[in-house]
C-alpha positions in Angstrom: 249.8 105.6 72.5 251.5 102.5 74.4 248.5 100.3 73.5 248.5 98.3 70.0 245.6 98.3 67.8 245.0 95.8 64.5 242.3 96.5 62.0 239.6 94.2 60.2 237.8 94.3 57.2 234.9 92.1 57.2 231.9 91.5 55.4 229.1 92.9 56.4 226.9 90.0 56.6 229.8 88.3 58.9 229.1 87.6 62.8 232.1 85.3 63.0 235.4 87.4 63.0 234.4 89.7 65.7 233.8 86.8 67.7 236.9 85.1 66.7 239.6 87.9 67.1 237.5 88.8 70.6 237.9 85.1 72.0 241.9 85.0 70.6 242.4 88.6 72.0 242.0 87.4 75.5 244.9 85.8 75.3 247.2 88.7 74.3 245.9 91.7 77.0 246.9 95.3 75.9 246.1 94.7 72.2 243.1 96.9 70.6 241.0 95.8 67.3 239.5 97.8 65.2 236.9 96.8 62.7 235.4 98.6 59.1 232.8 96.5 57.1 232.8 96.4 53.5 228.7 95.9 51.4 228.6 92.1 51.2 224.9 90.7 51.6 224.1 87.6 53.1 223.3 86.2 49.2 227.0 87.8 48.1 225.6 90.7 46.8 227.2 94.5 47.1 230.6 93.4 45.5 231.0 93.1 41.6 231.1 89.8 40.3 234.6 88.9 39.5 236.3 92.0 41.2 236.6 94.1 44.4 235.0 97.3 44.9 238.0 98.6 45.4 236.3 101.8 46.9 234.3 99.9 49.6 237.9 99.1 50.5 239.6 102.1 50.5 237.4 103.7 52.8 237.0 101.2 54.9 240.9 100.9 55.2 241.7 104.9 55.2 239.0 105.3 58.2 241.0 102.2 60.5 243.9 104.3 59.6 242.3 107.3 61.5 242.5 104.7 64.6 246.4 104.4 64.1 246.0 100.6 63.5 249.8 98.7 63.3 248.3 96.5 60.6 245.0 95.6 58.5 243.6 92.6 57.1 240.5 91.9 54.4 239.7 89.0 57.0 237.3 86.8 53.8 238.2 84.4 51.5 237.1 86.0 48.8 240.5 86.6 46.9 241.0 82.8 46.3 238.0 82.6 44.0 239.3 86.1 42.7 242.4 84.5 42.4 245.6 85.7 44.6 246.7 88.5 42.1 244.0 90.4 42.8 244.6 90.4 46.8 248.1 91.3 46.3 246.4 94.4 44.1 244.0 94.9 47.2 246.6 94.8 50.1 248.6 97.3 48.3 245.5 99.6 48.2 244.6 98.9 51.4 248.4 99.5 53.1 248.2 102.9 51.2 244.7 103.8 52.5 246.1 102.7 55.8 249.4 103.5 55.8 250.3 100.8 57.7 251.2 97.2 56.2 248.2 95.2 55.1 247.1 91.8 53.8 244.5 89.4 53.5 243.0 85.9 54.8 244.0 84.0 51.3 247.0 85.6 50.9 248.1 84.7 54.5 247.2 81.2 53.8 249.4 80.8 51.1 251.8 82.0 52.5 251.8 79.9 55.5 250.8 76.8 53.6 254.0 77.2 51.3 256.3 77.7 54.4 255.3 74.1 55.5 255.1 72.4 52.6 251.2 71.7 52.8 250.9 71.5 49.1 248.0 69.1 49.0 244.7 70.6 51.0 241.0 69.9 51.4 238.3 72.6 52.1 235.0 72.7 53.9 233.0 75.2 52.5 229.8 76.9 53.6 227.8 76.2 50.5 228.3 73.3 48.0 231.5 71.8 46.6 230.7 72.7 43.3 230.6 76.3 44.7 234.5 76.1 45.8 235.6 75.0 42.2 237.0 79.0 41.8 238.7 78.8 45.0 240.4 75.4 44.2 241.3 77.0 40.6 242.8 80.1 43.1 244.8 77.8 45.5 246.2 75.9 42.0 247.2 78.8 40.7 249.9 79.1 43.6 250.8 75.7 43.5 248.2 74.4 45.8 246.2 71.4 45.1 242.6 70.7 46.6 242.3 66.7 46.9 238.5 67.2 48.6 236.2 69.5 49.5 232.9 68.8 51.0 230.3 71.9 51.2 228.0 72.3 54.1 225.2 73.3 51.9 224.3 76.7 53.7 221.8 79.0 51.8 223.6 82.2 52.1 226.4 83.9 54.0 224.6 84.8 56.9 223.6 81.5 57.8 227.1 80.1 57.6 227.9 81.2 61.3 224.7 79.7 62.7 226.8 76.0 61.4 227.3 73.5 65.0 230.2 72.6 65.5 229.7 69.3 64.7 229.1 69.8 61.3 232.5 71.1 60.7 234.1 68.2 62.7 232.1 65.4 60.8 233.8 67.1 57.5 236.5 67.5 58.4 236.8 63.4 59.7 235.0 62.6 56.3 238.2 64.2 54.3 240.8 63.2 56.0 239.4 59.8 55.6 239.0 60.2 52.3 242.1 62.2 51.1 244.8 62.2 53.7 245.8 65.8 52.7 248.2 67.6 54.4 246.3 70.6 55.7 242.3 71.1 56.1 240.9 74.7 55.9 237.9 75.5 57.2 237.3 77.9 53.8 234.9 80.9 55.2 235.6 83.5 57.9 231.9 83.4 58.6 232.2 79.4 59.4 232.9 79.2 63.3 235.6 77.3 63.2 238.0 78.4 66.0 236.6 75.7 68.7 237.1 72.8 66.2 240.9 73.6 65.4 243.3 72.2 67.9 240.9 69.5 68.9 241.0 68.2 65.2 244.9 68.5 65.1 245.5 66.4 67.9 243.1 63.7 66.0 244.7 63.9 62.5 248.4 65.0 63.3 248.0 67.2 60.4 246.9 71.5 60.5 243.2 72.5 60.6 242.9 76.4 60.1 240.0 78.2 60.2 239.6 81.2 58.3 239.2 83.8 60.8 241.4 82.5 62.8 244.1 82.7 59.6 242.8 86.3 59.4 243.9 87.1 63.0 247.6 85.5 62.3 247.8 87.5 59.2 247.2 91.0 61.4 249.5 89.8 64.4 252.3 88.7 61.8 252.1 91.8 59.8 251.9 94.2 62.9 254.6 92.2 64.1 253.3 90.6 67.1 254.1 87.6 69.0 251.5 85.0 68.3 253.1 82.0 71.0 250.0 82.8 73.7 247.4 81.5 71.0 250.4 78.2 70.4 247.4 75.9 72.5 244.4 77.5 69.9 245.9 75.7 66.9 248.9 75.4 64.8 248.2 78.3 62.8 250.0 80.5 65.8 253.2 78.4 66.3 256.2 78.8 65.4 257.3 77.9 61.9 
């Protein structure tokens, strides 16, 4: 087929990565994306605590595969709390499900983090700080330190992609008051944080990447697409 295609895993209480990859697609015309959900309840439920259902994932990868997809990506954040190992153990399944090459939202963010020495990050999370504290002990683990985070104190997944905008912007302005750091993530693919991205960068001088939005880099890096049309959308697509 002359037409690309990308594949997502998302959870399935998620509304905000369809949305995001849609609005971001429009900017590279001839691409397809492909989606498979994965059991994750608005209150987290449907995954084992601690782990992957690793055959939630499998399926959901083999089936994108069926769609000839150039890459795949477990578009969550999940793996930080997990801790990174066990994403690198879950693209490896997921690239053999596939059979394409595949990765994930944390481990993208590491990645990209590392290659421009942002070593010293804050997060806005959707629920409480306390909540992050397994995701912070993730990014440490890979030689990332959290200086801040500020939770938005949403009661469950589901409600995370129902946050205003200006929420995210007011936390974001809060911690880089605070902490100077040298990156902000907005740490939840089902926070709506695309429209709050390059605005925020052009007010700190410093990268804001929202999760989804880290998602959609990871699939167009690892299917090895151009990203330059999405440069304007925020710093995540430029060139390193």
């Amino acid at each position: 087929m002359s037409r690309i295609a990308i594949g997502t895993i998302l959870p399935s209480s998620n509304r905000v990565v369809e949305r995001t990859t849609a609005a971001l697609l429009r900017h590279l015309p001839g691409i397809d994306h492909c989606v498979a959900r994965i059991p994750y309840a608005p209150d987290g439920s449907g995954q084992p605590p601690g782990a992957y259902d690793a055959a939630s994932y499998a399926t959901a990868a083999r089936l994108l595969g069926h769609a000839g997809v150039a890459a795949v990506c477990w578009n969550g954040t999940r793996g930080a709390a997990l801790g990174l190992p066990a994403d690198r153990a879950l693209a490896a399944t997921l690239a053999a499900e596939a059979r394409c090459p595949a990765t994930t939202t944390a481990l993208f963010a590491a990645a990209w983090l590392h290659r421009r020495g942002a070593r010293r990050i804050a997060l806005i999370l959707p629920g409480t700080a306390a909540e992050g504290t397994a995701h912070i002990a993730g990014f440490a683990a890979e030689g990332i330190e959290t200086l801040a985070a500020e939770g938005l104190d949403c009661p469950d997944n589901l409600s995370a992609a129902a946050v205003p905008d200006g929420a995210i912007v007011s936390a974001a302005r809060r911690l880089s008051a605070a902490v100077a750091p040298d990156a902000i993530l907005v740490w939840s693919t089902n926070l709506p944080g695309l429209p709050c991205m390059a605005p925020l960068e052009a007010e700190f001088g410093i990268p804001v990447l929202d999760s989804a939005a880290l998602g959609v880099a990871a699939l167009l890096d690892a299917a090895g697409i151009d990203p330059a049309p999405l440069g304007p959308l925020g710093r995540v697509f430029a060139a390193p």
